[in-house]
N, C-alpha and C positions, 0 to 999 in steps of 0.2 A: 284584671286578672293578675294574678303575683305568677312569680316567676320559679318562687320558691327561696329556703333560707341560705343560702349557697352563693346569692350574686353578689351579696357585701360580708364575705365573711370576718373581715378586720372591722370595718365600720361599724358593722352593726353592733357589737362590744364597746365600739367608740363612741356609740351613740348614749348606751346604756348605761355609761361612766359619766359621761355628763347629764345626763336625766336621774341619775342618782345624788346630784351635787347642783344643779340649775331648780329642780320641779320642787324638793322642799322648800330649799332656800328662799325660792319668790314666793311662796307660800306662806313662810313664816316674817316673812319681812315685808313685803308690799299686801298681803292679803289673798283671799282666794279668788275675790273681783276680778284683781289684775288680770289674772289667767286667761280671762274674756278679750282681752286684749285680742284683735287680727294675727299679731304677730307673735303674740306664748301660744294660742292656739295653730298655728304654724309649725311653733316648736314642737311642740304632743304630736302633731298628727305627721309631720316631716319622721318623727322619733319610728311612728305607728308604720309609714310608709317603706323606712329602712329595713325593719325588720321583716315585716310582710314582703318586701319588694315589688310593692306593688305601683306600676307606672303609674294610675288614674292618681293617685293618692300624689305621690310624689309631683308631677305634671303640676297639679291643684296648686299644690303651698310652694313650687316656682312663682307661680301665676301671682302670686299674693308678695314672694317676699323680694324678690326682686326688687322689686318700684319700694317696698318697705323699706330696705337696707340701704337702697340709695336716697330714699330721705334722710334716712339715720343720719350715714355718714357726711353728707351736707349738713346738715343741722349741728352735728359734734363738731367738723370740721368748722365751721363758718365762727361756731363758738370759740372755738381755740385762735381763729386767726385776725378775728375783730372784736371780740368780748362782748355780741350780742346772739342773740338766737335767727335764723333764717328761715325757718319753718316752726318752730318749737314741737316742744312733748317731749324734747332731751334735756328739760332744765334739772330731773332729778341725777343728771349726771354729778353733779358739781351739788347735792346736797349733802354737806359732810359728816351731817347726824349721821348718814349710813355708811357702812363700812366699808374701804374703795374697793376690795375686791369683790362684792356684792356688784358696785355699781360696773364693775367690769364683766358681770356676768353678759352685759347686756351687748357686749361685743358678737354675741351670734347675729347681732345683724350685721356685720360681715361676713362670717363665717358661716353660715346657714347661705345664701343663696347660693358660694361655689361649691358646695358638697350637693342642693341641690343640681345644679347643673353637671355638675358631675357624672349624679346620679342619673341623668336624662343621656347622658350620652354612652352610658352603658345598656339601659332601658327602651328607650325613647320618648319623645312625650305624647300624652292620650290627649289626643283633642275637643275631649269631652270634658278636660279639665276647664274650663271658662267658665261650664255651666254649673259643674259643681263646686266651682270656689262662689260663682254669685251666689248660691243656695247658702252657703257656708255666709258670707257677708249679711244677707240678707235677716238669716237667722239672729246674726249674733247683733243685729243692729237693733232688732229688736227686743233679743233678749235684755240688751243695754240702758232700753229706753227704762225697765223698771228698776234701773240703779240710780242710786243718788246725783241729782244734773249735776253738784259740782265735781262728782269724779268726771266725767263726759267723756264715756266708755268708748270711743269709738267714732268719737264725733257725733254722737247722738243725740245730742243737746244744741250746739253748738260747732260750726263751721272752725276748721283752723287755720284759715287766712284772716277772716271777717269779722271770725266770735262771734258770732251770730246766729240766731233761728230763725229759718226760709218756712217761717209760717208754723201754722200747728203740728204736732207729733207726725202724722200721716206724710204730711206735703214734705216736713224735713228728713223725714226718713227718707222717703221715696228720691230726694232729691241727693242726701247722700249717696244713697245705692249706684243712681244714675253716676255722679261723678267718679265713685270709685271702678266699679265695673266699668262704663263707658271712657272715663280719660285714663287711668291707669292698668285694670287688668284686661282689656280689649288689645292695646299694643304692645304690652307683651305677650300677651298668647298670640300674635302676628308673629313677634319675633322669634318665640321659641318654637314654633308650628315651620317658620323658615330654618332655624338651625338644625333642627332634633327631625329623627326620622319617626317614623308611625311604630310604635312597639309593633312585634310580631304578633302576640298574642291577641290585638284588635284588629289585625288587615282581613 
C-alpha cells in the first residue's frame, strides 16, 4: 500500500532527474535488452517505488540490490587494485569505445541500495518483498532465456563463477533461481526483516 506522494518530496524529483539522463542513455548506448538486466530493472521499479511510496515495491529491489551493489563494488574494486576481474560483468567499465561518463552512469550500484535503505527506514520493509522479487527473478530469467546465449542476460545461459550450463534450459534456470533467491535474496531479507520495522500500512 503507498503511503502517498508527500513521504520523499525532495527525492522523488531526484529520482526523476536521473531517470531522465540514466533510462535513455542505456537505451541508446547498451540497447533496450540491457534493461532486462536484475539490476536496470531495479532502477525502473526503485524510480516506480519512490514516487508511489510504496513499501512492497521498495522492500522488493532492497532485496535484489543490495547483494547486487556489493558485487559491483568488489568486482570494480578488485579490478582497480590487481588488474583482474573477481566476479566479472564489470569488464564494460574499462571499455573506452564508450564514453566515461556513460560508463559512470553505472555507479547506482552504490548509490541505489543507500537511498534504498533509506527508503526503508522511513517506510519500513514489507515482508512479502522476498516473494515478490523471486516472482520478478524468475520472470526475467525466463524472459532472458529467448535472448541471444552470448548476451547471457542474467546468467541464463551460463553460470558466472563456472561459465557453465547446469544441464538443459529448465534444470539451468531452475538452478539459477534457486542460487539467487536461496544464497543471496533469503539473507538479506533476514537482514533487512531484522533492521527495518513492519510498515504500518501491513500490520
Amino acid at each position: 500500500m503507498s503511503l502517498g506522494s508527500n513521504t520523499f518530496p525532495v527525492l522523488r524529483w531526484a529520482s526523476l532527474c536521473w531517470m531522465l539522463v540514466w533510462l535513455p542513455t542505456y537505451f541508446r548506448v547498451w540497447g533496450w535488452a540491457n534493461l532486462l538486466h536484475l539490476c536496470d530493472v531495479a532502477v525502473i521499479l526503485s524510480f516506480i517505488g519512490i514516487w508511489s511510496a510504496n513499501p512492497l515495491l521498495l522492500s522488493s529491489q532492497a532485496v535484489n540490490s543490495l547483494a547486487a551493489g556489493l558485487f559491483w563494488i568488489l568486482d570494480v574494486g578488485w579490478r582497480l587494485t590487481t588488474g583482474s576481474f573477481l566476479i566479472g560483468g564489470t569488464d564494460y567499465m574499462w571499455a573506452a569505445r564508450y564514453p566515461l561518463w556513460v560508463r559512470l552512469l553505472s555507479s547506482f550500484h552504490v548509490g541505489l541500495p543507500l537511498v534504498l535503505l533509506w527508503t526503508l527506514r522511513r517506510v519500513g520493509y514489507d515482508r512479502r518483498a522476498l516473494g515478490l522479487e523471486a516472482a520478478i527473478v524468475a520472470g526475467l530469467l525466463i524472459v532472458s532465456r529467448f535472448l541471444p546465449a552470448e548476451l547471457n542476460m542474467n546468467y541464463a545461459y551460463r553460470d558466472p563463477v563456472f561459465l557453465r550450463a547446469w544441464g538443459p534450459a529448465p534444470v539451468h534456470l531452475m538452478a539459477a533461481f534457486l542460487v539467487i533467491v536461496g544464497m543471496v535474496y533469503w539473507p538479506t531479507h533476514l537482514l533487512l526483516s531484522w533492521l527495518f520495522r513492519v510498515p504500518a500500512a501491513v500490520r
